[in-house]
C-alpha positions as YAML, in Angstrom:
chain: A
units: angstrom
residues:
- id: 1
  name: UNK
  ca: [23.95, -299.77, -263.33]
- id: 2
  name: UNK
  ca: [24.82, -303.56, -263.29]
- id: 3
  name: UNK
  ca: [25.94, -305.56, -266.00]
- id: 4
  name: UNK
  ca: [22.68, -307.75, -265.54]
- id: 5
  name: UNK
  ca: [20.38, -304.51, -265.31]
- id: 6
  name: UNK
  ca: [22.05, -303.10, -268.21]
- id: 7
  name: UNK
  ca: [21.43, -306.30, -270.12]
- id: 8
  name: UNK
  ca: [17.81, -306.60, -269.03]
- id: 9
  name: UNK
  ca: [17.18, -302.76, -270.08]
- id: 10
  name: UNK
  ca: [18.64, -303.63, -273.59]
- id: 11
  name: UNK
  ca: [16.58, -306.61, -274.48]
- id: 12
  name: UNK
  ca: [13.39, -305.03, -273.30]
- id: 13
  name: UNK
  ca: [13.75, -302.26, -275.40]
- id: 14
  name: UNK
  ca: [15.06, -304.72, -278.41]
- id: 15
  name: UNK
  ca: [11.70, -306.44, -277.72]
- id: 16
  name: UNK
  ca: [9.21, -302.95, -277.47]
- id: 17
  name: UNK
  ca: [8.16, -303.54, -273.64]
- id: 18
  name: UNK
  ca: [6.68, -300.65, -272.46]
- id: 19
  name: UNK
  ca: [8.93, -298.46, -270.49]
- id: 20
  name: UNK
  ca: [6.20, -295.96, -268.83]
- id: 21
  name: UNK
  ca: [2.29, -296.32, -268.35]
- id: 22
  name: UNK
  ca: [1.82, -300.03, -268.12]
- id: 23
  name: UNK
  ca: [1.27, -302.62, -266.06]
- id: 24
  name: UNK
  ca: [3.36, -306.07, -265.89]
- id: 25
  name: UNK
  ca: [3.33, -309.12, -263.55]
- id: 26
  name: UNK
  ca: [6.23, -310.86, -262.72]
- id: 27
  name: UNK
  ca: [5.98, -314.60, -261.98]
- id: 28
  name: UNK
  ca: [8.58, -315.67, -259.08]
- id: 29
  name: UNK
  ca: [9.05, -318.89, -257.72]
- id: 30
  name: UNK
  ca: [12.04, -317.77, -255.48]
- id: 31
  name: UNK
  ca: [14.62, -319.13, -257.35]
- id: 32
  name: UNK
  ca: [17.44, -317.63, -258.68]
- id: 33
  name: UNK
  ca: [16.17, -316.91, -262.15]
- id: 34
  name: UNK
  ca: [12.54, -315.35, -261.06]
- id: 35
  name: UNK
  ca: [14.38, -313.25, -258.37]
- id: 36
  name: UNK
  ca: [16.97, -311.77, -260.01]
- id: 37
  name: UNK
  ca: [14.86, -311.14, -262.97]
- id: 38
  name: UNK
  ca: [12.08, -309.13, -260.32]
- id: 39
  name: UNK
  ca: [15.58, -307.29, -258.54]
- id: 40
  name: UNK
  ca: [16.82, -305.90, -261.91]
- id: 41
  name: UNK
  ca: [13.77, -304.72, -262.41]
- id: 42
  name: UNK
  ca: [12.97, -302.74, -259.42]
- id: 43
  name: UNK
  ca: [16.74, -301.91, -259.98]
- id: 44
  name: UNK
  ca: [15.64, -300.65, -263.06]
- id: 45
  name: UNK
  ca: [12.35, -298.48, -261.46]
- id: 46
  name: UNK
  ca: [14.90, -297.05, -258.73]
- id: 47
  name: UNK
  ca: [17.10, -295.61, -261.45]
- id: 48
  name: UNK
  ca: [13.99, -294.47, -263.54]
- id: 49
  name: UNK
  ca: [14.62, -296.38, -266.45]
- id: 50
  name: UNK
  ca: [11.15, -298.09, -266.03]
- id: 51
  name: UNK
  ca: [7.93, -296.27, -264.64]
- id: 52
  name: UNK
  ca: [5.49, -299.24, -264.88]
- id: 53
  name: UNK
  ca: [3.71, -300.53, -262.47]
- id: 54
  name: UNK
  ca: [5.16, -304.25, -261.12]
- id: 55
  name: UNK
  ca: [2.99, -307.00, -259.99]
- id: 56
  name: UNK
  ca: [5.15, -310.28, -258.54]
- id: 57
  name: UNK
  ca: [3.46, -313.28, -258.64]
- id: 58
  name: UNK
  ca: [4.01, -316.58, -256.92]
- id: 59
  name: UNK
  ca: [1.61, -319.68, -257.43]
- id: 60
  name: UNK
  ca: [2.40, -322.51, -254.37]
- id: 61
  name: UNK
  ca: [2.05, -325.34, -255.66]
- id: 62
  name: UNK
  ca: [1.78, -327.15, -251.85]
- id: 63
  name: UNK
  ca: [3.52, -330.15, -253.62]
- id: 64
  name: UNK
  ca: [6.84, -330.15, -251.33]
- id: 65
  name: UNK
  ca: [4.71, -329.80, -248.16]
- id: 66
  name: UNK
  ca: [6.96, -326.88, -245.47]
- id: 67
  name: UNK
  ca: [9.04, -326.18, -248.03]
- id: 68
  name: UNK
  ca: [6.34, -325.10, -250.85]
- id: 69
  name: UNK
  ca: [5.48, -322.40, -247.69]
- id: 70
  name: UNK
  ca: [8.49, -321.37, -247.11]
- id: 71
  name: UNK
  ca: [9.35, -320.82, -250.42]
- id: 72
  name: UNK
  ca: [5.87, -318.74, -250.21]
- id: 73
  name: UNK
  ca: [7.19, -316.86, -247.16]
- id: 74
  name: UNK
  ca: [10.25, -316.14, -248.71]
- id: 75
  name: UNK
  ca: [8.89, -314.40, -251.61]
- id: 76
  name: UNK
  ca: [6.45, -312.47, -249.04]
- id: 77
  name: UNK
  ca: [9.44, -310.68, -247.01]
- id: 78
  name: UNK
  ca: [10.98, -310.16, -250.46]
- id: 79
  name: UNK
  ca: [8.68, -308.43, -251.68]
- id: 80
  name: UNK
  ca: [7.37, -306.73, -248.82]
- id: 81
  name: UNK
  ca: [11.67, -305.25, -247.76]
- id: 82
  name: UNK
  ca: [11.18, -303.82, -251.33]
- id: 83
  name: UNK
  ca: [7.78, -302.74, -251.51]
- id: 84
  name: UNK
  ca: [6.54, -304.96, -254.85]
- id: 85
  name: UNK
  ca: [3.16, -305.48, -254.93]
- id: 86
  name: UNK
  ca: [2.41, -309.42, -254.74]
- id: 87
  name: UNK
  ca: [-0.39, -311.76, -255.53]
- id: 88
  name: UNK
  ca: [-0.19, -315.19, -254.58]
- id: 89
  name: UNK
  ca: [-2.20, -318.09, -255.46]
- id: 90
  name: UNK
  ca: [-2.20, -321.50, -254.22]
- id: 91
  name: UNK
  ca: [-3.39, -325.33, -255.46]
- id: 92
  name: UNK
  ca: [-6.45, -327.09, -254.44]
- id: 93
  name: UNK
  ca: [-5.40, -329.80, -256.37]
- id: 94
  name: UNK
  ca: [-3.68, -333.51, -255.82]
- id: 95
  name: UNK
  ca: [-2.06, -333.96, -258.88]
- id: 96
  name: UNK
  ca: [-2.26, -337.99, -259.55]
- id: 97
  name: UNK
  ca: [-0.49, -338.45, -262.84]
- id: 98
  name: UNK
  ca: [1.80, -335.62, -265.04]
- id: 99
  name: UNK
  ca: [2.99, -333.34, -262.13]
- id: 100
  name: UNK
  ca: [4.76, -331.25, -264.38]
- id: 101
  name: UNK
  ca: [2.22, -330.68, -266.80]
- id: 102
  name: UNK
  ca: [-0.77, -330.24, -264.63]
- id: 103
  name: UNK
  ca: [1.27, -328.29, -262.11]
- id: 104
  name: UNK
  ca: [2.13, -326.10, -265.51]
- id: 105
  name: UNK
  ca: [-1.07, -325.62, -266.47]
- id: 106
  name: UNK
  ca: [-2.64, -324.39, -262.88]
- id: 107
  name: UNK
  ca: [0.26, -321.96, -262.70]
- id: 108
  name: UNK
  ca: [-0.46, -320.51, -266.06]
- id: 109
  name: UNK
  ca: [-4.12, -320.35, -265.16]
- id: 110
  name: UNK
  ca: [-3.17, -318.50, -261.86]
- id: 111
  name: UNK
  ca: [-0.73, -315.88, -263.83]
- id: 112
  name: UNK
  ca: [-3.34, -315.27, -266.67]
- id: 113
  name: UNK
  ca: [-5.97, -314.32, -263.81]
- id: 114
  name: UNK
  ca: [-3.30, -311.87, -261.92]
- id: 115
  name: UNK
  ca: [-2.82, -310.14, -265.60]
- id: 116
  name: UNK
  ca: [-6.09, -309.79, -265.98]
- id: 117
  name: UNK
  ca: [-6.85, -308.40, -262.27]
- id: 118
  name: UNK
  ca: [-4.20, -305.83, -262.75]
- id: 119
  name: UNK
  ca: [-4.93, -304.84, -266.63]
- id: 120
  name: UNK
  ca: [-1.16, -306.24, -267.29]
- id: 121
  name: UNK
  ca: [-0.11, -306.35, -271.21]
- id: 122
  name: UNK
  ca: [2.24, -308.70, -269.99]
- id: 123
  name: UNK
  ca: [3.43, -311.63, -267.94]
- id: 124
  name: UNK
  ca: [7.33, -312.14, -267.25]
- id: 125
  name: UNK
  ca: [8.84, -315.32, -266.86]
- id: 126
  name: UNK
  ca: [12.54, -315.46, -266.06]
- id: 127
  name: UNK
  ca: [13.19, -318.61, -268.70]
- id: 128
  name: UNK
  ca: [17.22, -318.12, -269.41]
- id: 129
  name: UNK
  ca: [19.35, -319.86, -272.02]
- id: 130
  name: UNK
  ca: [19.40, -323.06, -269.96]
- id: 131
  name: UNK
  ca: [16.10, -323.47, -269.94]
- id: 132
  name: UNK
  ca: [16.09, -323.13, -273.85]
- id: 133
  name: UNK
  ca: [19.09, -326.22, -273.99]
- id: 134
  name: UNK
  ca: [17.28, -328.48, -271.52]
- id: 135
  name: UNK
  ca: [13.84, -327.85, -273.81]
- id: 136
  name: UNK
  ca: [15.79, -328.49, -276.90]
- id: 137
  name: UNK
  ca: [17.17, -331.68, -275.60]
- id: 138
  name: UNK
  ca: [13.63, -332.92, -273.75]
- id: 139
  name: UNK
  ca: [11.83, -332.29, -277.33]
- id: 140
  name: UNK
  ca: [14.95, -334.16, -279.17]
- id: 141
  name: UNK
  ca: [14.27, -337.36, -276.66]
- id: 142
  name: UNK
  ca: [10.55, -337.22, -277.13]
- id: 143
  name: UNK
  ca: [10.66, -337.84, -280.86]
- id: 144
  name: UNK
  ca: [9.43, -333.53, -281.49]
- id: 145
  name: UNK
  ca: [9.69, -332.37, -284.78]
- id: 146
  name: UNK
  ca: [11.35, -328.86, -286.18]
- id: 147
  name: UNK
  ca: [8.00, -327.34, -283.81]
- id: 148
  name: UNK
  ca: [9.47, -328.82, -280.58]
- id: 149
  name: UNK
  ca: [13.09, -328.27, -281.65]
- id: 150
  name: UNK
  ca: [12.49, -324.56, -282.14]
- id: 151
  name: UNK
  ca: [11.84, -324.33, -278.15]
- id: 152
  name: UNK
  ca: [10.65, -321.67, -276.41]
- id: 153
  name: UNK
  ca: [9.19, -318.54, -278.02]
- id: 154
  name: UNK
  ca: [10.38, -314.80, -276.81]
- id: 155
  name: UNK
  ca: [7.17, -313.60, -277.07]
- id: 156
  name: UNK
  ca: [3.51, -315.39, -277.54]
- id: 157
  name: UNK
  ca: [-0.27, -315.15, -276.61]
- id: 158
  name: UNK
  ca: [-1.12, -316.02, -273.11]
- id: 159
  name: UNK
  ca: [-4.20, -315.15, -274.16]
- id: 160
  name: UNK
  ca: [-6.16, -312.45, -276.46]
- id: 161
  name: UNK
  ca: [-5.01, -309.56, -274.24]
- id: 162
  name: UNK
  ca: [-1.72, -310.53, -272.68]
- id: 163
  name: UNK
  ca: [1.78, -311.41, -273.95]
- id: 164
  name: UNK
  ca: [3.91, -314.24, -272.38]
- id: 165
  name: UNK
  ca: [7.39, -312.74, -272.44]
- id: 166
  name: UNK
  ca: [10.32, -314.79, -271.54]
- id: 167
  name: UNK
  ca: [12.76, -311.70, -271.41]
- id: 168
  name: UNK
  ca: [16.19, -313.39, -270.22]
- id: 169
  name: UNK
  ca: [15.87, -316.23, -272.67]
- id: 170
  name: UNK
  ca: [18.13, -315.21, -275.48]
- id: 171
  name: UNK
  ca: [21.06, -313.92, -273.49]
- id: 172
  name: UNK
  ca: [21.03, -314.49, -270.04]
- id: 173
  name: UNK
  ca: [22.49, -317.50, -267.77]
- id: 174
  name: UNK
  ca: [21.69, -319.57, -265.08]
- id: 175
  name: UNK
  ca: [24.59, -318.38, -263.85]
- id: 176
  name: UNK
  ca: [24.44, -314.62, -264.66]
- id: 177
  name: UNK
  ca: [21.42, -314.74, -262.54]
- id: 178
  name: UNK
  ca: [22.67, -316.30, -259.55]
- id: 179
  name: UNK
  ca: [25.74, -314.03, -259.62]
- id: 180
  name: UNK
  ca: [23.70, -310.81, -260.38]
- id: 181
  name: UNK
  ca: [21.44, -311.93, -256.71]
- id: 182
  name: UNK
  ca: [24.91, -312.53, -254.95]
- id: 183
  name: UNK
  ca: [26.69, -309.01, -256.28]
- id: 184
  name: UNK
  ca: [23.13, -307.72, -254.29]
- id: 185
  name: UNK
  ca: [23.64, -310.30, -251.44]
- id: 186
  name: UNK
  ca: [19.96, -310.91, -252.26]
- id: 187
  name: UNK
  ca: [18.88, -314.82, -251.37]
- id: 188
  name: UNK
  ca: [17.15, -317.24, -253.46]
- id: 189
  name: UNK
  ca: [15.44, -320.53, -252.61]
- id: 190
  name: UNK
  ca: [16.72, -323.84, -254.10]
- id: 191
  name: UNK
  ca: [14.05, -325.95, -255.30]
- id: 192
  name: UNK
  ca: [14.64, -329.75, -253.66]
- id: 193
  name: UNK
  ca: [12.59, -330.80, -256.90]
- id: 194
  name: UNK
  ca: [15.48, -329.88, -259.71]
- id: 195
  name: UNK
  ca: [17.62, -332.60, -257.80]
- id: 196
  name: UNK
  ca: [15.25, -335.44, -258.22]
- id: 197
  name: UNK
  ca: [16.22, -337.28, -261.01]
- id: 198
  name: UNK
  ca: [13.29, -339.02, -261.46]
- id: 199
  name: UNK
  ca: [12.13, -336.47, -263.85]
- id: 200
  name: UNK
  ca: [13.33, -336.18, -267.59]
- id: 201
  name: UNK
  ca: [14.60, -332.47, -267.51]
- id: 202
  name: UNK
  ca: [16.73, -333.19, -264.20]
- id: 203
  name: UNK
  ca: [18.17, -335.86, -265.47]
- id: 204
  name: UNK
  ca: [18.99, -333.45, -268.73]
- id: 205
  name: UNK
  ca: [20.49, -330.79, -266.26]
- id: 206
  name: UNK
  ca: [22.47, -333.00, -263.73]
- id: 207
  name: UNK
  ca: [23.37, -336.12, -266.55]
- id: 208
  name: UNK
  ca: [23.19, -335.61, -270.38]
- id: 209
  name: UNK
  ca: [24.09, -331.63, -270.60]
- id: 210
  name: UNK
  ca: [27.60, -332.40, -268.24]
- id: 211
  name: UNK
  ca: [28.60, -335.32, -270.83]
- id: 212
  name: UNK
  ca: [28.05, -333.40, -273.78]
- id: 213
  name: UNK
  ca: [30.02, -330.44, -272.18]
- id: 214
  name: UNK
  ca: [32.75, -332.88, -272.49]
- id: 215
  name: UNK
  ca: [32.46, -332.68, -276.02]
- id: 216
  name: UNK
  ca: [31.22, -328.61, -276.55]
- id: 217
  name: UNK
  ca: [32.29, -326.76, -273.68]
- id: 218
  name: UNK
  ca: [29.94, -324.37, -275.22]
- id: 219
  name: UNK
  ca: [27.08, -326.65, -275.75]
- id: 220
  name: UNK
  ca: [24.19, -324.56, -274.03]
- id: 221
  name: UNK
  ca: [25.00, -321.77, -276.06]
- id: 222
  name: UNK
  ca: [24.50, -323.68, -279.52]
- id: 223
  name: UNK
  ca: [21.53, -325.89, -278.27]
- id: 224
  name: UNK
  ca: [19.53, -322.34, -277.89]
- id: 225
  name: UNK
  ca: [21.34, -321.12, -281.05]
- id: 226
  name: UNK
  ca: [19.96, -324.39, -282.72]
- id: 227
  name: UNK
  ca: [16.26, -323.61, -281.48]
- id: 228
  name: UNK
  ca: [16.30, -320.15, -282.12]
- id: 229
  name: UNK
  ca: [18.03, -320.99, -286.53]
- id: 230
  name: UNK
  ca: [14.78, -323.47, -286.11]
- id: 231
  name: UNK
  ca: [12.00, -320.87, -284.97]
- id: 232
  name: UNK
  ca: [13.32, -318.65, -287.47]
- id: 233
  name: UNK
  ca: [12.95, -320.93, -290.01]
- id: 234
  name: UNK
  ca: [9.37, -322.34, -289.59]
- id: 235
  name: UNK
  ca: [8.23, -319.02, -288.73]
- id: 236
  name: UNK
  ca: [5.15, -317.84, -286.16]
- id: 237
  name: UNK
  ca: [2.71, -320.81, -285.53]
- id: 238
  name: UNK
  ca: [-0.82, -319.17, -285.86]
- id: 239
  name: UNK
  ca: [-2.18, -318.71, -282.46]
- id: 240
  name: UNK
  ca: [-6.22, -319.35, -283.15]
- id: 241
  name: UNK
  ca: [-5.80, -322.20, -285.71]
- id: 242
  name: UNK
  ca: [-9.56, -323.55, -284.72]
- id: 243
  name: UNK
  ca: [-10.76, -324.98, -288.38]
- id: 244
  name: UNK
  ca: [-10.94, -328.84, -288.53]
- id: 245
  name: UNK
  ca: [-8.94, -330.11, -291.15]
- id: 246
  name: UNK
  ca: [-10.37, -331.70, -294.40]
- id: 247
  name: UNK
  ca: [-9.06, -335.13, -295.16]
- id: 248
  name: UNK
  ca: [-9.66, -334.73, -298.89]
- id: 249
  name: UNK
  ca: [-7.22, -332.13, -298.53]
- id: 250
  name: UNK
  ca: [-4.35, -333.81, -295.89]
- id: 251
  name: UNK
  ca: [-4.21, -336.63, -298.92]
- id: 252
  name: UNK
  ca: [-2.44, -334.90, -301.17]
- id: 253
  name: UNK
  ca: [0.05, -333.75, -299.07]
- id: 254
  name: UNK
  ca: [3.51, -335.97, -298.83]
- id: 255
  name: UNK
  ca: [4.32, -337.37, -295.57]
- id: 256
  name: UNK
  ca: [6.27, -334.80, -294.17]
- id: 257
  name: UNK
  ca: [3.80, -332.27, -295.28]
- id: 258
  name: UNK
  ca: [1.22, -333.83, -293.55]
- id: 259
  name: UNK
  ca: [3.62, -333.84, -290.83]
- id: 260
  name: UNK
  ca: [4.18, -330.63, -290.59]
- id: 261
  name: UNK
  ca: [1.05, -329.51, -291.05]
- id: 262
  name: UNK
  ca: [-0.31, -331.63, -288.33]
- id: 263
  name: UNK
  ca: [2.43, -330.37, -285.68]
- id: 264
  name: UNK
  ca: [1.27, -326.86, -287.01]
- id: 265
  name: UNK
  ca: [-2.45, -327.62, -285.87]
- id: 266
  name: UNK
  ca: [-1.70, -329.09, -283.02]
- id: 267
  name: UNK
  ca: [0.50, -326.53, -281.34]
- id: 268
  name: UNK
  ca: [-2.13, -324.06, -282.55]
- id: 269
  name: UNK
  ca: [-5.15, -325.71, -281.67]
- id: 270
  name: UNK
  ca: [-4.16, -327.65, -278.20]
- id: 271
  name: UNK
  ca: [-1.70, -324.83, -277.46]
- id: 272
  name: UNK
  ca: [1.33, -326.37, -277.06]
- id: 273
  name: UNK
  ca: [3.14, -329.76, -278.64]
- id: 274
  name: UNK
  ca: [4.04, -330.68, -275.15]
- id: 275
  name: UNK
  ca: [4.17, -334.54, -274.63]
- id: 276
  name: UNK
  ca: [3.18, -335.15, -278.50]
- id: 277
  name: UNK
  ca: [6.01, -337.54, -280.13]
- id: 278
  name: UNK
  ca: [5.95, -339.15, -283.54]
- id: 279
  name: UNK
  ca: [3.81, -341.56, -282.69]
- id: 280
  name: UNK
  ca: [0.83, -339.29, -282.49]
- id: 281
  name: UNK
  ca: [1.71, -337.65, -285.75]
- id: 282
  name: UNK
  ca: [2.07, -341.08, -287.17]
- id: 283
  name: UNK
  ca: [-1.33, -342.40, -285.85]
- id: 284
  name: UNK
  ca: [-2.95, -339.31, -287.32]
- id: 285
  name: UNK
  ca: [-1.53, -340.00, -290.58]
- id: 286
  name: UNK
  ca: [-2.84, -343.23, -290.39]
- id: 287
  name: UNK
  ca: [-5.99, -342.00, -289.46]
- id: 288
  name: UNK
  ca: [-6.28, -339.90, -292.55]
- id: 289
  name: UNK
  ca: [-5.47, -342.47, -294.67]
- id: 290
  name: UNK
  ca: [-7.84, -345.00, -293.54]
- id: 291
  name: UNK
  ca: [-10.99, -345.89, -294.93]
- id: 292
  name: UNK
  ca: [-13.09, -345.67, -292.51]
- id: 293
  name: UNK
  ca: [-14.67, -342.76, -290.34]
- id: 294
  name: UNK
  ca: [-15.19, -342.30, -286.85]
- id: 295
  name: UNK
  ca: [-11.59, -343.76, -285.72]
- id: 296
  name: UNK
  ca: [-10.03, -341.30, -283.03]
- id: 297
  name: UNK
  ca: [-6.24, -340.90, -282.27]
- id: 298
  name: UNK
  ca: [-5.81, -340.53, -278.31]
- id: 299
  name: UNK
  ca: [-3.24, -337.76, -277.65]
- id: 300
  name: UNK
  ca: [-1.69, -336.87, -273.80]
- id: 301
  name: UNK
  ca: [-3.57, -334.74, -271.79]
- id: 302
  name: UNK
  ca: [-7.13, -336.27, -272.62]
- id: 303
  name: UNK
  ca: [-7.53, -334.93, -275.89]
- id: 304
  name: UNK
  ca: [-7.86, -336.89, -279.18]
- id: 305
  name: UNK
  ca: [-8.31, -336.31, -283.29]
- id: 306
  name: UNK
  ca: [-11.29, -337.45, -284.49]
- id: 307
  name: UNK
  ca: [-12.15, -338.49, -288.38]
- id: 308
  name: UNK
  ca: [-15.66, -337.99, -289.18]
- id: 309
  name: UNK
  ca: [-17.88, -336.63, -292.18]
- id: 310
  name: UNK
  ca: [-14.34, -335.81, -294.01]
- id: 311
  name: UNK
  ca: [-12.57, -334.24, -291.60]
- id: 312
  name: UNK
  ca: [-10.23, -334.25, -288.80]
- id: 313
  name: UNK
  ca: [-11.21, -332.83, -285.66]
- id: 314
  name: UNK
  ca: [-9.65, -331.88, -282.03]
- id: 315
  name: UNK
  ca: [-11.73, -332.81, -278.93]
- id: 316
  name: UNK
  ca: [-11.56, -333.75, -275.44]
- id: 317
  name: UNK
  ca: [-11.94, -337.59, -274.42]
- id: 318
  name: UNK
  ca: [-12.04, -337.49, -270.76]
- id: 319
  name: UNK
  ca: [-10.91, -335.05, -268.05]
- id: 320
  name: UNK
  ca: [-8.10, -336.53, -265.37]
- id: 321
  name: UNK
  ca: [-10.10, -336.90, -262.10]
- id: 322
  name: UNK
  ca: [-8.02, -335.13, -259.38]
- id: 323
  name: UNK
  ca: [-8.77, -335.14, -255.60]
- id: 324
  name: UNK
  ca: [-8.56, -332.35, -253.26]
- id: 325
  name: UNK
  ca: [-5.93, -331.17, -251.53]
- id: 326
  name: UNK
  ca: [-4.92, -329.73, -248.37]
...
């Protein structure tokens, strides 16, 4: 068995994935990271270590125009030379503003319905230790408290029957992954979109995590370390936090109570602290501790807080108008 197999076998048993009478979907973008995570586990069926049943699944997002189809191709042949069963989805959208986010959030949509075509516990996404650093860092930039600091979770709620299960993210590599597809002379597709340094986390990857190398050659390795010490230490977020909060109560918290707390809703309620810095949490806390009612607190993504009757509540303010799409 390889060294990568052998790894993947290990933490999947660490974390209670089924090893017989299940099914799981995959998602694969044709990168390194997806692929080899899909070819050590079909390595893993071949040597009868796993008798699930594997669904791949690749979402084009048609944003890099032939390439997003190739990449789409790609997957097909690789799938099809090792008979994985495949589901593909692809945009209708034009994404205007946030490409990351509402590209993110389409995909997610896309691998919830696959899991739920295919009765899947689970959905696998081939997030690595890198992935964990460059989160850490992003979060750090944005202003995130200990919530954003504490990255990436193992294992959470896609949604009331599924798990989202990041398997490779507390001991696998970037690089373990590309050399595990080259030991199988298996190919991956390069993504022209990780070189464009127009977005934050490329600029991360390519400027900021180089430079502090200088200083830690082992500086990916403690970022996630850092995250994980922080996770541990705030403990599991509830997942179906839906209660509005009572102002009477938020008042006689301190400031970094209320702080806390808030971040605490917020991942709960919105799902996810993504683009909230301390400004929001700020502006909230203002919000409580005004006078008067009926003030709202805008938030990214087209959500806001509201203060009314006493307490604080979570709402939509107005959906980002999208065209279509070829």
């Amino acid at each position: 068995m390889n060294k990568f197999a052998r790894g993947l076998i290990t933490e999947w048993r660490r974390i209670e994935l089924p090893l017989s009478d299940a099914s799981i979907v995959v998602a694969i973008s044709g990168g390194a990271d997806s692929v080899g995570l899909l070819l050590a586990i079909n390595e893993l069926q071949k040597l009868a270590k796993l008798d699930i049943r594997i669904v791949a699944a690749h979402f084009n997002h048609q944003l890099r125009g032939s390439e997003s189809f190739a990449d789409e191709e790609f997957v097909r042949e690789l799938c099809s030379e090792r008979n994985i069963e495949l589901a593909v989805g692809r945009s209708t959208s034009k994404y205007l503003s946030n490409i990351e986010q509402n590209a993110r959030v389409e995909r997610y949509e896309f691998l919830q319905k696959t899991a739920s075509n295919v009765d899947a516990l689970a959905v696998l996404t081939a997030h690595t230790v890198n992935d964990q650093a460059e989160t850490f860092l992003l979060n750090l930039i944005r202003g995130s408290g200990i919530n954003g600091l504490s990255g990436m979770a193992p294992i959470r709620d896609l949604n009331d029957d599924t798990k989202l299960v990041r398997p490779l993210l507390g001991w696998a590599r970037r690089s373990d992954t590309e050399a595990y597809c080259h030991e199988l002379g298996a190919k991956y597709r390069s993504d022209t979109m990780n070189e464009d340094e127009s977005f934050t986390r490329v600029r991360i990857r390519k400027v900021l995590l180089p430079l502090l190398q200088d200083f830690n050659p082992k500086i990916v390795d403690r970022l996630a370390e850092t995250a994980r010490l922080l996770r541990d230490e705030i403990g599991a977020v509830p997942e179906t936090w839906t209660e509005d909060l009572k102002v009477a109560d938020l008042k006689l918290l301190s400031d970094a109570e209320m702080n806390k707390l808030l971040r605490a809703w917020l991942a709960a309620i919105r799902g996810d602290l993504r683009q909230i810095e301390l400004k929001h949490i700020d502006g909230i806390r203002r919000l409580v501790n005004s006078r008067k009612s009926g003030k709202t607190v805008e938030l990214p993504g087209g959500s806001v807080v509201v203060k009314e009757d006493g307490k604080l509540s979570f709402g939509k303010n107005k959906v980002e108008k999208r065209g279509s799409g070829a």
